[in-house]
MIZARO-992181 format. One record per atom (N, C-alpha, C, O): residue in one letter; y, x, z. Coordinates in steps of 0.1 Angstrom, whole numbers, plus 2048, in hexadecimal, padded with zeros to 3 digits. Atoms other than C-alpha are relative to their C-alpha. Layout:
BEGIN
AYXZ
...
***
This chain:
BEGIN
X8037F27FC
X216385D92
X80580280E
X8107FE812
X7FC8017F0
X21638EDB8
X80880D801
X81380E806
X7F57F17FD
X2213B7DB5
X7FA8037F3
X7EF8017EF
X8047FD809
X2283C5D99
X80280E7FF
X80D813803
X8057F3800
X21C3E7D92
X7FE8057F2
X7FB7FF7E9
X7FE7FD810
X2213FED75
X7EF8077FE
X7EE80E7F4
X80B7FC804
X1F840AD76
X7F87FD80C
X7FC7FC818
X8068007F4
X1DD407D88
X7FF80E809
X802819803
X8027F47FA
X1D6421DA5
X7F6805804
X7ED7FE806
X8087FD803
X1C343BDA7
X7F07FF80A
X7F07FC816
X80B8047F3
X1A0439DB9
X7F8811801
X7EC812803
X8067F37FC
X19A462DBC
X80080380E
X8057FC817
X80C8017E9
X18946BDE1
X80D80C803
X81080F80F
X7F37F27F5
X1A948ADE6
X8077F6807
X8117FC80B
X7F88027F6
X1B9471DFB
X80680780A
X80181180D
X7FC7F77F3
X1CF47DE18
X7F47FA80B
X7EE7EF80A
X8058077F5
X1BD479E3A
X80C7FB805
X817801804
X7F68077FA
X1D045EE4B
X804805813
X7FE80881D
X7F57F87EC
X1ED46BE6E
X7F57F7806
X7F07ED801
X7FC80C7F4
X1E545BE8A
X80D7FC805
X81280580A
X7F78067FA
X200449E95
X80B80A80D
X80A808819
X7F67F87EF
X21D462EAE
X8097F67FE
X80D7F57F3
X7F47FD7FA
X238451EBC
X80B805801
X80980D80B
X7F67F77FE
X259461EBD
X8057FF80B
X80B80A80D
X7FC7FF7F5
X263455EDE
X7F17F4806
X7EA7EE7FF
X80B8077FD
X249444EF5
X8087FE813
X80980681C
X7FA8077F3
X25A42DF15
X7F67FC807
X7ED7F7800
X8038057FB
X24C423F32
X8067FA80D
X80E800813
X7F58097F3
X258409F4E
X7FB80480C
X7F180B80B
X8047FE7F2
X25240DF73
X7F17F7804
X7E87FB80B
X80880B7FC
X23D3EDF73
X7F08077F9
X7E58057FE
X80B7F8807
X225401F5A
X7FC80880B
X7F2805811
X8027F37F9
X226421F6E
X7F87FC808
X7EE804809
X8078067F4
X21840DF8B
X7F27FC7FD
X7E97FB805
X80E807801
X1FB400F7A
X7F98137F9
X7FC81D7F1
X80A7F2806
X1DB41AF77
X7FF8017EF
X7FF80C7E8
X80180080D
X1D7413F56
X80D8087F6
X80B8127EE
X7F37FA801
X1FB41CF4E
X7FD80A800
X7FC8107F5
X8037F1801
X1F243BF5D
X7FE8067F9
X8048107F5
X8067F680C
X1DA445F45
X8067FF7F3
X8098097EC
X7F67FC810
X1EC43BF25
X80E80A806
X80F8137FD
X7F77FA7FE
X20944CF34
X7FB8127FE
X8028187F6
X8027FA801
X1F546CF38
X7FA8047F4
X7FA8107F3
X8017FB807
X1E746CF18
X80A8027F4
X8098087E9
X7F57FE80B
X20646BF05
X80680D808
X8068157FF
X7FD7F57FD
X213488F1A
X7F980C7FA
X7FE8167F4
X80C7F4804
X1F249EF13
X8068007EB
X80480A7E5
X8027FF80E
X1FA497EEB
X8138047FF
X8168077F4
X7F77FA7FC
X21D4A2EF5
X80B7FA7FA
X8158007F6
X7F380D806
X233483EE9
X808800810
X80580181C
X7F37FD7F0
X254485F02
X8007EC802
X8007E37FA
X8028097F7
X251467F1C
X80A7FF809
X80B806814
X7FB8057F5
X26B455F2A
X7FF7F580A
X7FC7E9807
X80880B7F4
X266444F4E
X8117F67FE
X81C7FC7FD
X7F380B7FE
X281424F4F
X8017FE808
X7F77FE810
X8018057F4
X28D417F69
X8047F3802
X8097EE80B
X8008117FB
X28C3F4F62
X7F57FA7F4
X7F37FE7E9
X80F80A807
X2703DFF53
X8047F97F6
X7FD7EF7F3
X7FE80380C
X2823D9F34
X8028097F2
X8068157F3
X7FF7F9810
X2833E6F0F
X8107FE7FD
X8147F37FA
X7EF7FE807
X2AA3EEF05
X7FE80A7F4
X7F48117F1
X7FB7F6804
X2BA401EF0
X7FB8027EF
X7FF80B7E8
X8097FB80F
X2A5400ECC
X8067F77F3
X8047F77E7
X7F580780B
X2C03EAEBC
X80880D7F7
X80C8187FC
X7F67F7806
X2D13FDE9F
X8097F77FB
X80B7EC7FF
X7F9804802
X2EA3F7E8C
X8037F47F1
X80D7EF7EC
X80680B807
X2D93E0E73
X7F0801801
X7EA80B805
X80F8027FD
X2B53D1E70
X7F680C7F7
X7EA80B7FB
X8057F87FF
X2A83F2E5C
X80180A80A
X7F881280D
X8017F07F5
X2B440AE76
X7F97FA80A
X7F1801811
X8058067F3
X2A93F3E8F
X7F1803801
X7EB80A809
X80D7FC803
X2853F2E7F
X7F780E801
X7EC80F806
X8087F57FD
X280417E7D
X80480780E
X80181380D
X7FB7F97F2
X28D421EA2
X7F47F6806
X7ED7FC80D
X8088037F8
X276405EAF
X7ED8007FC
X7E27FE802
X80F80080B
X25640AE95
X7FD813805
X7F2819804
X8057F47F8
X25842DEA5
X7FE80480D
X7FF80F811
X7FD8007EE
X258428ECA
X7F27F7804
X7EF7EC7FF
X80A8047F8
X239422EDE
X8047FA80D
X807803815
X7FB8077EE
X24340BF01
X7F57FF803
X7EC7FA7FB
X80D8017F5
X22940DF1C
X8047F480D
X80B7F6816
X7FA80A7F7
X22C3EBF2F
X7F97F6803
X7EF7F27FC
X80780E7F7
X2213CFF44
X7FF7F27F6
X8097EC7F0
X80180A809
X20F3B2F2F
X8077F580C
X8047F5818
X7FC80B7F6
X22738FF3E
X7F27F7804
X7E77F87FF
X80980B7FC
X213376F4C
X7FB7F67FB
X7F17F07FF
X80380D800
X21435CF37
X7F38077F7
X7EA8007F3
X80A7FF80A
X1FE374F21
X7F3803804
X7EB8087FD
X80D8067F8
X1E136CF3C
X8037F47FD
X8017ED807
X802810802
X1E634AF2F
X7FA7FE7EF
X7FF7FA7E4
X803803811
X1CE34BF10
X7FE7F37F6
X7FA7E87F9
X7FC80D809
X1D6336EEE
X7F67FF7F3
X7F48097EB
X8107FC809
X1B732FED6
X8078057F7
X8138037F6
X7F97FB811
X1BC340EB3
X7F47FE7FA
X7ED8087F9
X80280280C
X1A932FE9A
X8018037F3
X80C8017EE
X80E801803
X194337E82
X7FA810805
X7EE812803
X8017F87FC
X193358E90
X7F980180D
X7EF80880D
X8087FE7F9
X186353EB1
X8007F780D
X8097F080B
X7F980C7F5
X18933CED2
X80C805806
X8167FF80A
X7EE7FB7F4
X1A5352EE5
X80280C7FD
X7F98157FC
X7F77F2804
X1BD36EEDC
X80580480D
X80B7FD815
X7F97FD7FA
X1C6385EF2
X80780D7FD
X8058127F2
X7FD7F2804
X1D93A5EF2
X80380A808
X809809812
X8017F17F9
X1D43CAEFB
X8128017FC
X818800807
X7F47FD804
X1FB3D0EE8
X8067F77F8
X8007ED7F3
X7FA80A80C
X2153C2ED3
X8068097FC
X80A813802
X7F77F9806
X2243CFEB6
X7F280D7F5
X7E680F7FA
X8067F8808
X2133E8E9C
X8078097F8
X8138077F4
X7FD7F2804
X21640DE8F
X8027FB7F3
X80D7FE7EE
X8027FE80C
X210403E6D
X8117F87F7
X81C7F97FC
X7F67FD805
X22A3F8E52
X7FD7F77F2
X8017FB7E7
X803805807
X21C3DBE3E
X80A7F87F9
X80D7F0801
X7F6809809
X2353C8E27
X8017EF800
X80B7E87FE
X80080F7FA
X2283A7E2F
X7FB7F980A
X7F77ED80B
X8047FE7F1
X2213ADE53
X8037EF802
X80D7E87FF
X7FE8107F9
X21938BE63
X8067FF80E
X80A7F4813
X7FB8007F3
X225399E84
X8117FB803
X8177F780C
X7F3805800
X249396E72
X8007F0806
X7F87E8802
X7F680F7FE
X25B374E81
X7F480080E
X7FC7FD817
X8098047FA
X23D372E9A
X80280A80E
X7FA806816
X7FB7F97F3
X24938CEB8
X80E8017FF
X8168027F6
X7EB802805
X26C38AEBF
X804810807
X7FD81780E
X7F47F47FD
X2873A7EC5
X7F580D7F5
X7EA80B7EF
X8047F780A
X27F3C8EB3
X7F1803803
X7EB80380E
X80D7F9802
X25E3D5EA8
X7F980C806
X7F2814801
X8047F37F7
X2563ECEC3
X7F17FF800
X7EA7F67FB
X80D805802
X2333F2EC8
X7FC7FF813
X7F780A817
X8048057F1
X22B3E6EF0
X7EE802802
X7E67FB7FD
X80F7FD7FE
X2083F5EFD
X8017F880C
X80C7F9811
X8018047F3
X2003E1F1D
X7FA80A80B
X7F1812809
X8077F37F5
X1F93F6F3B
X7F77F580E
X7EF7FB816
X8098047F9
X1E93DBF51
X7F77F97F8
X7F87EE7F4
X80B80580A
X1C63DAF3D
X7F97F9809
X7F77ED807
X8098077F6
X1B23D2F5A
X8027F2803
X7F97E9804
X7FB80F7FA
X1C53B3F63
X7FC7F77F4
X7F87EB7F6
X805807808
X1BE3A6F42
X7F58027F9
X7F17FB7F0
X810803806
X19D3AFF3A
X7FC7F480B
X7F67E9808
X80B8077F7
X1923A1F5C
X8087F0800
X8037E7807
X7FD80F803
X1A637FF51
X7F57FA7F8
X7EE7F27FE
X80680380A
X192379F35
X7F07F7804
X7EC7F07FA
X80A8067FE
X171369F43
X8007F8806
X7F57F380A
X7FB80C7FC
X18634CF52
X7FD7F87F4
X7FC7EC7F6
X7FC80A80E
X18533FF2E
X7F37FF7FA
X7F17F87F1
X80F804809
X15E345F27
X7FC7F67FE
X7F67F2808
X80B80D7FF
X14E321F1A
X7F2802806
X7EB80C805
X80E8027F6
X13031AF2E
X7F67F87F3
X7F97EE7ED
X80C80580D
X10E317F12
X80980C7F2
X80380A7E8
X7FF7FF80C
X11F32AEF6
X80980D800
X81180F809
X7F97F5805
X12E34AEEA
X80D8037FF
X8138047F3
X7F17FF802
X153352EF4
X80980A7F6
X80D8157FA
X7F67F3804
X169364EDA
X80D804803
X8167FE807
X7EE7FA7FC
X18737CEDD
X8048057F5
X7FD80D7EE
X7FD7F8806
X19C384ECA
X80C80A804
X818806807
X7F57F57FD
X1B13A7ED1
X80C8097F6
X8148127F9
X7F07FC806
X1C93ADEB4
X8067F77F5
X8097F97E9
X7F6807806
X1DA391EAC
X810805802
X8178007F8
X7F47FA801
X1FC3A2EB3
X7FF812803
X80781880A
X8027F5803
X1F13C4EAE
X7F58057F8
X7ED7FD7F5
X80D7F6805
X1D63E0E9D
X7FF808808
X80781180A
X8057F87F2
X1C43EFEBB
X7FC80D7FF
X7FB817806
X80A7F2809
X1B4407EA6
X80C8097FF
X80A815801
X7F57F7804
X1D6416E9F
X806806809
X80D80F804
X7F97FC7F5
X1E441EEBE
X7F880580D
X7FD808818
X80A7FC7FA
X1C2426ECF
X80480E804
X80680F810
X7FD7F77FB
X1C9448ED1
X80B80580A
X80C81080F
X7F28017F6
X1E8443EE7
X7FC7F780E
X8027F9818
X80280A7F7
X1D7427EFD
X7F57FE806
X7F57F9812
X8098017FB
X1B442BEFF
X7FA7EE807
X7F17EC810
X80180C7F9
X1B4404F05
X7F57F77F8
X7EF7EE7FE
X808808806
X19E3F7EEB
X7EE807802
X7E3801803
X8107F97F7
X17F410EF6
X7FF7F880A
X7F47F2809
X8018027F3
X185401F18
X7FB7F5800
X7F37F2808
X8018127FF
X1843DAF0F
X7F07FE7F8
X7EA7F37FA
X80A7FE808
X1643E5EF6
X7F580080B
X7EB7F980B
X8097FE7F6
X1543F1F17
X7FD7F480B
X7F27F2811
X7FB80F7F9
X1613D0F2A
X7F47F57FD
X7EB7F1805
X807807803
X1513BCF0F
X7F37FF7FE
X7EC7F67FA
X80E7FD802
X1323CDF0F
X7F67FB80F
X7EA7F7811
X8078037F3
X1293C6F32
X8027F0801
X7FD7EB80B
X80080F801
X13139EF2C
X7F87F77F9
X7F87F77ED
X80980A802
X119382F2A
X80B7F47F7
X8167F07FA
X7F680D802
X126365F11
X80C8017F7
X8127F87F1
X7F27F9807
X144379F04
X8018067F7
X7FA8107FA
X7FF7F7808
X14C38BEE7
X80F8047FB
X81A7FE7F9
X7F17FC80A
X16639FED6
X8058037F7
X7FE80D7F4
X7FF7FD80C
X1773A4EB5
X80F806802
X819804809
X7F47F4803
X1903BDEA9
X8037FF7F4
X7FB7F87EE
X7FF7FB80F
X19E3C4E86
X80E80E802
X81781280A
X7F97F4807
X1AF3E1E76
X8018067F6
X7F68087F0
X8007FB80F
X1BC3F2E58
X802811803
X8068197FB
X8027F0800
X1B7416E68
X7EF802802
X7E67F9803
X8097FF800
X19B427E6B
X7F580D807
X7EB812802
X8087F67FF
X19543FE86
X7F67F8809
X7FB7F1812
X8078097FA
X17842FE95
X7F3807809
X7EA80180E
X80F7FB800
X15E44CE9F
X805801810
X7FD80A813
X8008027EF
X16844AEC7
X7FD7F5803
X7FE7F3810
X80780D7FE
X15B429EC5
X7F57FE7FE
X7F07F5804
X80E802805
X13A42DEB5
X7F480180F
X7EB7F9810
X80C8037F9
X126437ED6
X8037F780C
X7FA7F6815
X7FB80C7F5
X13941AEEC
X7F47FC802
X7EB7FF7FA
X80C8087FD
X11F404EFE
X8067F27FD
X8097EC807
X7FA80A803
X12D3E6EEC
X7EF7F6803
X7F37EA806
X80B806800
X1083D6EEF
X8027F47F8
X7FF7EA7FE
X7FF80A80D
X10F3BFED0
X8087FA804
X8097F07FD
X7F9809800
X12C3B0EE1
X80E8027FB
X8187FD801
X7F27FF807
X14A3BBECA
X7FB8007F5
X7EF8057F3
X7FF801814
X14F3B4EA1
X80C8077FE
X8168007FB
X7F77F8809
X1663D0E96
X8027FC7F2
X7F87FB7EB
X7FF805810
X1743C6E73
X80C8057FB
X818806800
X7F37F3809
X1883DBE5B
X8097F97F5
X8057F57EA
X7F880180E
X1A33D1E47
X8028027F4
X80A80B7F1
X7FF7F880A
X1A03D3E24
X8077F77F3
X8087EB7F3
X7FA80980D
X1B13CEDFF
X7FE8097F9
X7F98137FB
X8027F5806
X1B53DEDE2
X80780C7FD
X81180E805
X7F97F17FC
X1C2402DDA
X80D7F6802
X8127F380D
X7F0806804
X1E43EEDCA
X8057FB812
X8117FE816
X7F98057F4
X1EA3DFDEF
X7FF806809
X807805813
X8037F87F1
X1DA3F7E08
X80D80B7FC
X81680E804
X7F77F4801
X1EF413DF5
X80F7FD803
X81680380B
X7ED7FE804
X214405DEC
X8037F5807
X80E7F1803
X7F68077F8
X21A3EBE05
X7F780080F
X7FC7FC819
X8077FC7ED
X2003F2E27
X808813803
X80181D806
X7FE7EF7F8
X217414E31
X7FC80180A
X7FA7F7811
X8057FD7F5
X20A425E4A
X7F1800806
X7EE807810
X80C8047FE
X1E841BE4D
X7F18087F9
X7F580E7EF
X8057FC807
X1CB428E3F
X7F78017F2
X7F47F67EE
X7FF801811
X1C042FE1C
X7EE7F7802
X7E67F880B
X808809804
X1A6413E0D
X7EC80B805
X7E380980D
X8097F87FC
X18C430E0E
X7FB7FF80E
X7F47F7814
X8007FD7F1
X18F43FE2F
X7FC7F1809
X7F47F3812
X80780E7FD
X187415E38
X7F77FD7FF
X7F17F7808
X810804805
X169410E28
X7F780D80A
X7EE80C812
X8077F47F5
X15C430E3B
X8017FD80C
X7F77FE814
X8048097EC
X162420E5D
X7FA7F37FF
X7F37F1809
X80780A802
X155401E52
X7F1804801
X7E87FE808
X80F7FB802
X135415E4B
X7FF80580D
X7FC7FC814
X7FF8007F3
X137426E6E
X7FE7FA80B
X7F67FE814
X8038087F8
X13840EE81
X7F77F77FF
X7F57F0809
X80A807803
X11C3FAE6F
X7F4803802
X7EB7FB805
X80C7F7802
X104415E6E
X7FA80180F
X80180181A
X8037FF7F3
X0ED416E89
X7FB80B80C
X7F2812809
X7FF7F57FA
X0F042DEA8
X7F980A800
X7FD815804
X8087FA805
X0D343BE9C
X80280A7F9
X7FC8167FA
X7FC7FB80F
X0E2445E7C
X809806805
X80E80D7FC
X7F57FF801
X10044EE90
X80E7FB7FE
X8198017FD
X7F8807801
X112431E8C
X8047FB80A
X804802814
X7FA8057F0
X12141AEA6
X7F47F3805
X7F07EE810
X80B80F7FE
X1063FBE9D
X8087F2805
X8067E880B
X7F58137FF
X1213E0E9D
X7FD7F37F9
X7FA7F57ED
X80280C80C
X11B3C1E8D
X8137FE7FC
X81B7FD806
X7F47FA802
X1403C5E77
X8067F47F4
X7FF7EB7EF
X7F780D807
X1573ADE63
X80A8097FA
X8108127FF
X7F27FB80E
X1713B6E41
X8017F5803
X7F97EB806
X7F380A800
X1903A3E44
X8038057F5
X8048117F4
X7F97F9810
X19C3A3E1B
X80A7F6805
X8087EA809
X7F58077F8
X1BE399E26
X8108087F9
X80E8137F5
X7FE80B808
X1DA392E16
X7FA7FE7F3
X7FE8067EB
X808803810
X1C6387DF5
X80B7FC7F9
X80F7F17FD
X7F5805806
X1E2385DDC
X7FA8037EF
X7F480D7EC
X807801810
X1DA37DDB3
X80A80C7F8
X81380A7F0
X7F97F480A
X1E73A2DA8
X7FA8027F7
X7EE7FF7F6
X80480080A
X1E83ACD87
X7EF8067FD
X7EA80F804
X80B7FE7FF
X1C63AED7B
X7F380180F
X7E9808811
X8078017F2
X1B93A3DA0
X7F28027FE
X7EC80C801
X80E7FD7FE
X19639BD98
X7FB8097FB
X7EF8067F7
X8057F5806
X18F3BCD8A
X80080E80D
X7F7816810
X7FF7FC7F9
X1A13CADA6
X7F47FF811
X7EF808819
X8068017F4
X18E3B8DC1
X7EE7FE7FF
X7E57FD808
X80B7FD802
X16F3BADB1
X7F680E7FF
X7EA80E801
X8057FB7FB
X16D3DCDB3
X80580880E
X802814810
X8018017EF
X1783DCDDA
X7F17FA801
X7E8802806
X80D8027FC
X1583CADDD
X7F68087FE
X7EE80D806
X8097F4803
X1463E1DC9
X80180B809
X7F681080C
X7FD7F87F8
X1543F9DE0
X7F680080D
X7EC807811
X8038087EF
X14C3E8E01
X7F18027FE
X7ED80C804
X80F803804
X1243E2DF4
X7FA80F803
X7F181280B
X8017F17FF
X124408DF0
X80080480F
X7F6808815
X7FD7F97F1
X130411E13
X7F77F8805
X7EE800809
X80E80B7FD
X1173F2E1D
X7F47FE7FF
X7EE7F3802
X80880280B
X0FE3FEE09
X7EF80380D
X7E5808807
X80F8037F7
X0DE3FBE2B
X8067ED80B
X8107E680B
X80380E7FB
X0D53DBE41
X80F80280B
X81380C80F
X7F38007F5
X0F63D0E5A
X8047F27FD
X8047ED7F2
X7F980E803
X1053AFE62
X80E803800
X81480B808
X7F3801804
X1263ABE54
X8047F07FF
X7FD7E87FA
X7F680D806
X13F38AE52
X80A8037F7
X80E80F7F6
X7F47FF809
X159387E3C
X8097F7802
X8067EB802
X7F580A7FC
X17A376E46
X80C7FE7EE
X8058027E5
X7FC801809
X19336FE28
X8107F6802
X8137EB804
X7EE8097FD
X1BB367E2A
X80780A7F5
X8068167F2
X7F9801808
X1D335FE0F
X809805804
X80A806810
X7F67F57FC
X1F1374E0E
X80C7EC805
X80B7E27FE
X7F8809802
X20C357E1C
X80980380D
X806808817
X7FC7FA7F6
X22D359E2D
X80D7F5806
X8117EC7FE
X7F880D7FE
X247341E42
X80D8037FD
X80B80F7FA
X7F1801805
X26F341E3A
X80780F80D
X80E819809
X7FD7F77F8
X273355E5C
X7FB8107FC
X80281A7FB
X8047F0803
X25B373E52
X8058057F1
X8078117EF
X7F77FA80E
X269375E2C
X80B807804
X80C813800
X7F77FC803
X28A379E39
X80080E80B
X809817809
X8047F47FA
X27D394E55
X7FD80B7F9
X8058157F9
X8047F780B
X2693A7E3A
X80A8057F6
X80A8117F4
X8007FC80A
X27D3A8E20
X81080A806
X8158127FD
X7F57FA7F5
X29C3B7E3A
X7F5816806
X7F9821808
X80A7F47F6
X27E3D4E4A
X7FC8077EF
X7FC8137EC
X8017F580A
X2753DBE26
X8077FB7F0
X8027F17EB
X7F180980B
X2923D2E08
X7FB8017F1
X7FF7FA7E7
X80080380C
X27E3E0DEF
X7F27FD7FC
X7EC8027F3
X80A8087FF
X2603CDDF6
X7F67FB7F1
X7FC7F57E8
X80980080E
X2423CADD7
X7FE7F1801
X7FF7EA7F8
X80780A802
X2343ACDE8
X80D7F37FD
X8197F47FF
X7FB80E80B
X240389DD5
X8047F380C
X7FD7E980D
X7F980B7FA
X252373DEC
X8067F27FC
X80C7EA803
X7F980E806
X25D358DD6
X7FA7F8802
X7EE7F87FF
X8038097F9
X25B337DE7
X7F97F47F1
X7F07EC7F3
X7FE808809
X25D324DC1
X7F28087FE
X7F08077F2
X8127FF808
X237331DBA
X7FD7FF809
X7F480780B
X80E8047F8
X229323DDA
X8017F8806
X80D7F3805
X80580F803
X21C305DE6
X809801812
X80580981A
X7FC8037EF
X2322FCE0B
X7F37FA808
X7EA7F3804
X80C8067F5
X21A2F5E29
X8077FD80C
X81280380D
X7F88037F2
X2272E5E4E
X7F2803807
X7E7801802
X80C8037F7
X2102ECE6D
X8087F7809
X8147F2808
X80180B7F7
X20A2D7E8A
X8127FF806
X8197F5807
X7EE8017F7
X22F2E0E9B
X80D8007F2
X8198047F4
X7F37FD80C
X2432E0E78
X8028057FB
X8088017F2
X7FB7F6806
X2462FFE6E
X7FB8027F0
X7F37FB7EB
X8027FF80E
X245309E4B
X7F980E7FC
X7FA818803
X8097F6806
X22E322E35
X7FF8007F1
X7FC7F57EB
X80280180D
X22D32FE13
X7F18037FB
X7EF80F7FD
X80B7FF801
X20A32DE07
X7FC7FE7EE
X8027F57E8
X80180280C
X1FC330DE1
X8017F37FC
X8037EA805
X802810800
X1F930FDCF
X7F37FF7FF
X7EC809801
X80E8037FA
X1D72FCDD0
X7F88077F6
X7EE80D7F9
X8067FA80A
X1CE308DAC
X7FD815803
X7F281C802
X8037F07FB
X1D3332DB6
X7F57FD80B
X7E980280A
X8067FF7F1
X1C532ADD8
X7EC7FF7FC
X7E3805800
X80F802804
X1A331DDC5
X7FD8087F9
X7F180B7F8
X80D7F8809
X19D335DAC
X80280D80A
X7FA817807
X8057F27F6
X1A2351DC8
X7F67FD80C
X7F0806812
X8098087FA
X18D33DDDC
X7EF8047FC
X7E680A802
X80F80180B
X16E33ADC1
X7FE80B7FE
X7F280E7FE
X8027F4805
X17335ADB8
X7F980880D
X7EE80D80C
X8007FD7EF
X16F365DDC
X7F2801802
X7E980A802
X8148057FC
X14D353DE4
X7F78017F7
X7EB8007F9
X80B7FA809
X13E35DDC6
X7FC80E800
X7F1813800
X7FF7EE7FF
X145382DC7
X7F480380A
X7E9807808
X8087FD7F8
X13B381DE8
X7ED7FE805
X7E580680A
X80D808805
X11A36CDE5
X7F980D7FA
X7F2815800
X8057F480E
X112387DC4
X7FD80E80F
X7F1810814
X8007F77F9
X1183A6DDE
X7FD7FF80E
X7F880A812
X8058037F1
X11139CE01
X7F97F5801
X8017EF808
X80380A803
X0FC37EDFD
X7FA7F880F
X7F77EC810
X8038057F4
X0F337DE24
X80E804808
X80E808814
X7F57FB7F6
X114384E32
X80B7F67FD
X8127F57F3
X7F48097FE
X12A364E42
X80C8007F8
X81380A7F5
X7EF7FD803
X14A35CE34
X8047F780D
X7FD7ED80F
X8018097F5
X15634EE54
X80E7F87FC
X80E7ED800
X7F280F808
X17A33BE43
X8068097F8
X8088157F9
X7F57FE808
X18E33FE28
X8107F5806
X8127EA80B
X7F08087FE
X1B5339E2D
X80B8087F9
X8178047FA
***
């Protein structure tokens, strides 16, 4: 059993509408200030009337508490406006996801339990918007392959969608990749305000793709984020064609972490059912697919940021993995991994019968 839950939860439409995302303090460095871009995130966080301090040195202090909860929520509430380093003009492929990651920010609003970002950014959880966008869009076509279709990917260490209204940076890179030959871009997210994106001139060169799971995980361990609903409604959105008032994306579901909760296939059967519904005219969709799995470093992160954690950490029900440099991962064993597997490509087959699975992992 992965979380254990005393009922299922409910699937009535009164949902709350999901915050956007404030800030309680929102920094910015000199090195920001200087870049135009800076500017503008700087002025839209003024206009929304979040208090803005200017620093005067190009570093992040001060967000240490006096243990790793206080620490968590003083820097899980702080927006830094700051200069991306250099080396992160040095893109690194990310497999199976896309040829090269880059990033608009680091760090995310949201408040997931089995955040992959834990162990994977070091010092506290702040959330870092970059203020020189320009400099790294206009990197990005150093790395085009010549004959063949370059991908990006833009939130490997963040959710762009989430902090959009503070940054204005993911419209901008939408508009970037619309004007590029050869190039494309992909996004994901578990929020869902998405309707200032629909009339972008993305000209088919971005795959927006929404994060989804079932109630049991979107509700009681994705805080912060928005409700399973409210997702499947931007999924439709952005599918639908501009015609219709949609955005006319070609759009990708990430079912991510996939964990065998009580009565899973009932659960995730009707998430699909769901999905099909919101899906329910012509649109290309892919489907990506990742197993909940976590390494020694992010257990002991997670389980410190949240103590009284649902998801199932125990190392003695899962199978060890090493990658290429050593490190270690807890991953199901081969028997879970296949019948969530089978289950998976049949579902999907049954309900989307033209729509990629592009990897399971």
């Amino acid at each position: 059993m992965e979380i254990a839950f005393n009922k299922k939860p409910s699937t009535a439409t009164n949902q709350p509408k999901t915050k956007l995302w404030m800030p309680k303090q929102v920094l910015i460095t000199p090195a920001a200030l200087d870049e135009p871009w800076g500017q503008q995130i700087y002025e839209r966080v003024k206009a929304l009337g979040l208090p803005v301090q200017e620093l005067k040195q190009n570093r992040i202090t001060g967000l240490r508490g006096e243990d790793e909860r206080e620490t968590y929520r003083k820097a899980k509430s702080t927006l830094a406006i700051v200069t991306a380093p250099a080396s992160a003009l040095r893109l690194q492929p990310i497999p199976p996801s896309a040829d090269y990651q880059f990033h608009l920010a680091e760090g995310c609003p949201a408040h997931c339990q089995y955040c992959y970002l834990a162990g994977s950014l070091q010092g506290p959880p702040v959330i870092r918007a970059f203020a020189n966008l320009p400099t790294i869009l206009e990197n990005l076509p150093k790395y085009k392959q010549a004959g063949q279709v370059t991908t990006f990917e833009a939130s490997c260490y963040t959710d762009p969608l989430g902090i959009e209204h503070l940054t204005g940076s993911l419209a901008e890179t939408i508009r970037f990749f619309g004007e590029q030959e050869g190039m494309h871009l992909r996004w994901v997210t578990k929020f869902d305000q998405v309707d200032n994106l629909l009339q972008l001139p993305h000209n088919g060169n971005t795959q927006p793709r929404i994060s989804i799971n079932t109630d049991f995980i979107a509700k009681r361990v994705e805080g912060g984020t928005s409700f399973l609903k409210a997702r499947l409604a931007a999924i439709r959105k952005l599918a639908l064609p501009k015609a219709a008032g949609g955005g006319g994306y070609k759009v990708g579901l990430v079912i991510a972490p996939i964990m065998p909760l009580p009565d899973w296939e009932e659960q995730y059967t009707d998430l699909l059912d769901r999905l099909e519904q919101a899906l329910d005219f012509e649109c290309e969709v892919t489907f990506e697919l990742i197993s909940h799995r976590f390494t020694p470093g992010s257990k002991a992160i997670l389980q410190e940021w949240y103590p009284n954690t649902q998801v199932n950490f125990d190392e003695s029900s899962r199978s060890l993995k090493f990658n290429k440099f050593g490190g270690k991962k807890y991953v199901y064993p081969p028997v879970t991994m296949n019948m969530l597997r089978s289950f998976f490509y049949s579902e999907l087959k049954t309900h989307f019968p033209n729509a990629p699975i592009k990897y399971w992992t």
